[in-house]
N, C-alpha and C positions, 0 to 999 in steps of 0.2 A: 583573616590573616593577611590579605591581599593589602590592607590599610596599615599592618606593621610594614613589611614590604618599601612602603609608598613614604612614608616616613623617613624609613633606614636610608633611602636613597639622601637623604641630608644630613644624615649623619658624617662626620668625618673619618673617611677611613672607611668606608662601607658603599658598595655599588651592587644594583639589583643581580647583577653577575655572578658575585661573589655572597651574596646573603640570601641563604634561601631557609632556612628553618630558621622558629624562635618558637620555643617549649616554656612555658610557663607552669610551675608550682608555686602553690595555693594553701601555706600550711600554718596552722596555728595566725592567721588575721598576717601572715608576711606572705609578699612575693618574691619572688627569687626568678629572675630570667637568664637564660643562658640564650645567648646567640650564634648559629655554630656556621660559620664561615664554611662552603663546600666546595670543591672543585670545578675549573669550566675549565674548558679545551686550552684558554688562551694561560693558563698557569700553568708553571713547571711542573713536572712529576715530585718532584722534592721536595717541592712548597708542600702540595695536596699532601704529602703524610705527615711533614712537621705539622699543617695546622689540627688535622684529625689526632694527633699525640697528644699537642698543649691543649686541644679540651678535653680529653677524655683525663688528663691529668687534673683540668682546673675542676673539673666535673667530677670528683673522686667523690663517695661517700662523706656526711657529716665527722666531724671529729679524727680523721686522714688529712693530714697535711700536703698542699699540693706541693708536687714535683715540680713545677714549670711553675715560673709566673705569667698570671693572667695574661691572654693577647687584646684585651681592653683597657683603654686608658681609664682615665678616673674622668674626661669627660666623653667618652663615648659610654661610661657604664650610666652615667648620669643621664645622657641622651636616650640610653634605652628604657630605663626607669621613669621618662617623662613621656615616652610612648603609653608605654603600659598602663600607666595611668591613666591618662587620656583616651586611651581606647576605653579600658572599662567604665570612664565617667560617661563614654560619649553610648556606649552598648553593655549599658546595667544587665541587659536580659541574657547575656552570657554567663553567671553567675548560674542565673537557674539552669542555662543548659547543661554546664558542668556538675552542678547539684545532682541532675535528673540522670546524666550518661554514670557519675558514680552510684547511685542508687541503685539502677540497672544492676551497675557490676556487683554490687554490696547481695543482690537478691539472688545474683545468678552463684555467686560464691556460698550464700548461704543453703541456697537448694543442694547445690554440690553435698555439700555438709551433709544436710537433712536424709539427701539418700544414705552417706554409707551410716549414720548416725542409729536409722531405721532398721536399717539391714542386720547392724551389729548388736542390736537392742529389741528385734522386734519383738522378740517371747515377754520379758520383762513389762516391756509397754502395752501388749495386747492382751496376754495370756497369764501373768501372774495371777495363781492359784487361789492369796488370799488376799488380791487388791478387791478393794471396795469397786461393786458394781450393783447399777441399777438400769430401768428400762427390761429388755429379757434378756436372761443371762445366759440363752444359749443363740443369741440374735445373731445374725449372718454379718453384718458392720459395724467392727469396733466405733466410739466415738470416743477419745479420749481425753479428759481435761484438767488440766495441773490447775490449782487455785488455792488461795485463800481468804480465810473468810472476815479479814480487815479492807480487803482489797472491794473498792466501789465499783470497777469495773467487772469484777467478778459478781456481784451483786446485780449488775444490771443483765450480764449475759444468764443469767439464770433461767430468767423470763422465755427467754428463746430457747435455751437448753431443756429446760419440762415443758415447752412445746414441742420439740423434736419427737421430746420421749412420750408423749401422750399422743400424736399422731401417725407415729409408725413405730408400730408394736412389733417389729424385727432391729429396732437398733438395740447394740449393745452398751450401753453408758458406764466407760472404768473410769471411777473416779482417781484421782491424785494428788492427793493432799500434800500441799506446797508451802508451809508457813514458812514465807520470809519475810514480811513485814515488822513483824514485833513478837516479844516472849508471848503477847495475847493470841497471836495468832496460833502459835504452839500449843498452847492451852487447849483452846477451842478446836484445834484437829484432836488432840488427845480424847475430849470430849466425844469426837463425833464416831473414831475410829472405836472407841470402849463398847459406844453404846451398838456398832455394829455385830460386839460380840455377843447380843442381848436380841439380833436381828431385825434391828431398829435403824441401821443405818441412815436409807433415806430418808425416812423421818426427821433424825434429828440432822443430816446436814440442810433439809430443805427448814427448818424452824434457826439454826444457825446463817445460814445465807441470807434469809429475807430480817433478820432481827437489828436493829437500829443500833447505832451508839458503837461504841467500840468490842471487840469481841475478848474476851478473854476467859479465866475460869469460873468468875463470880459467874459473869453474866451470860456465857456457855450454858453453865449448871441449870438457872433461870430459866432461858432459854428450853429446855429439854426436861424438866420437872413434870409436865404432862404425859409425856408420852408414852406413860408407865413401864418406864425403864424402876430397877430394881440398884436406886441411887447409890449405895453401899455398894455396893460389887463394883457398879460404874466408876465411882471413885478408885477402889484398886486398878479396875481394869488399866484406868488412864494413865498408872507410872507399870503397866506389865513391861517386860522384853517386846511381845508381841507390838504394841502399840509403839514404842519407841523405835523398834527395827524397823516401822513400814515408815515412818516420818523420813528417818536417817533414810533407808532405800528410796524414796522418792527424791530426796534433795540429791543424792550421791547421781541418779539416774536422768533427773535436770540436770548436772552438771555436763554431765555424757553428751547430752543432746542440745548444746548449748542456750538453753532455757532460764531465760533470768529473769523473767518477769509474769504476771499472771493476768488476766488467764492466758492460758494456752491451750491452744486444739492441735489433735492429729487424727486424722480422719484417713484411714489407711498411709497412702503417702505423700498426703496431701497437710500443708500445717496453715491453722488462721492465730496470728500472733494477736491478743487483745480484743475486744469487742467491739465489732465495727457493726454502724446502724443497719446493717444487711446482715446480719450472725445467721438469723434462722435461715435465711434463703440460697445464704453459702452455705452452711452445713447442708442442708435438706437436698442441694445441688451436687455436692459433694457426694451422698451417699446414693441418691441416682445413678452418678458416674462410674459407681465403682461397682455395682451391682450389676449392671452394663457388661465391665473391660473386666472385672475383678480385679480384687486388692495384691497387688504382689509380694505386700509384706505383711500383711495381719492373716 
């Protein structure tokens, strides 16, 4: 900032006295600088609030017509526009710091979210009577995962998710059937959630998740021919009420929780957005922790 500062002293019509902030927005690939002229001992009382007026007017919301005209000429907006510039050509690496401080914020507003999200939802999310569960279904740590089964990244977190559930025999695994990818993806939850009524569930989501190629009803069907489900029924099953009210409740209940993408964990009040190459170790860390402090929403 010291280097805009340092500049503006050459500007016309501007002295380090009188220029002490410069606020830059960053939106859609345009910059936009305001420069706001502040008070010092040596200016009138009457000057200091005309000039705090005309910018808070030139500075009105987009699409608000300003009241005042601008207190910048067209080449002192010019002069400050060729700062700006040149600051960021001369210190690229402020980009990533503004990147990194809104990220920050973006996480810290999202956690906000995530609690009352939790709070307001937490029976639905944990405890829903006839959501698909696997692992032990009276296990002390919910782990819960929205997915679906066109999604590659849901395909790779699998791997670590049936090792969770093979090495610690207290987690409770509620599945969440999430088809937003494609009508195939709808398919192949229909598929999975029918043959659950057949008490085959894991089964056939664990032969649907690992299965190649795109997922739909042929190749759902395919998929799940072994596992000596009772095909004719399964077929009904997959257009019941039953089956189409838990798809419809799961998508209505991502919406709630701002959920838009798969996979997704929540691990008491804890969420892992996507599959990162540490899945097992954050979950398995996760569920430690909470066994620990306990879960204050599951």
């Amino acid at each position: 900032m010291s280097r805009f500062l340092q500049v503006l002293e050459g500007v016309a019509g501007f002295r380090r006295t009188t220029c002490a902030a410069v606020a830059v927005l960053i939106a859609g690939g345009a910059m936009v600088v305001t420069v706001a002229p502040v008070a010092t001992a040596a200016d009138q009382p009457g000057a200091d609030k005309q000039r705090v007026i005309r910018l808070a007017q030139v500075t009105a919301p987009a699409g608000q017509p300003a009241s005042a005209p601008s207190p910048f000429n067209a080449e002192q907006k010019a002069a400050i526009g060729a700062i700006v510039k040149e600051y960021f050509l001369n210190n690229p690496e402020a980009f990533l710091e503004i990147q990194t401080a809104l990220e920050a914020k973006m996480e810290k507003i999202q956690a906000d979210k995530l609690k009352v999200a939790l709070k307001d939802n937490a029976k639905d999310i944990f405890h829903r009577s006839n959501a698909p569960v696997a692992g032990n279904p009276n296990g002390d740590i919910p782990v819960v995962e929205f997915f679906d089964y066109n999604c590659g990244y849901c395909k790779k977190a699998y791997l670590d998710v049936a090792k969770l559930v093979e090495k610690d025999s207290k987690v409770r695994l509620v599945m969440k059937e999430l088809p937003i990818l494609s009508k195939g993806s709808e398919e192949a939850s229909k598929v999975a959630l029918a043959a659950k009524m057949q008490g085959k569930y894991w089964e056939a989501h664990r032969a649907l998740i690992n299965m190649r190629g795109e997922a739909n009803e042929q190749t759902a069907l395919k998929a799940v021919e072994k596992l000596g489900l009772d095909l004719v029924k399964l077929k009904k099953d997959m257009e019941s009420a039953e089956v189409k009210g838990e798809i419809a409740f799961v998508r209505e209940l991502a919406q709630k929780m701002g959920i838009q993408g798969t996979p997704h964990f929540l691990i008491g009040d804890r969420a892992i957005p996507g599959a990162p190459s540490n899945l097992l170790e954050t979950m398995s860390g996760h569920v430690a922790d909470l066994r620990k402090t306990g879960c204050p929403v599951c």
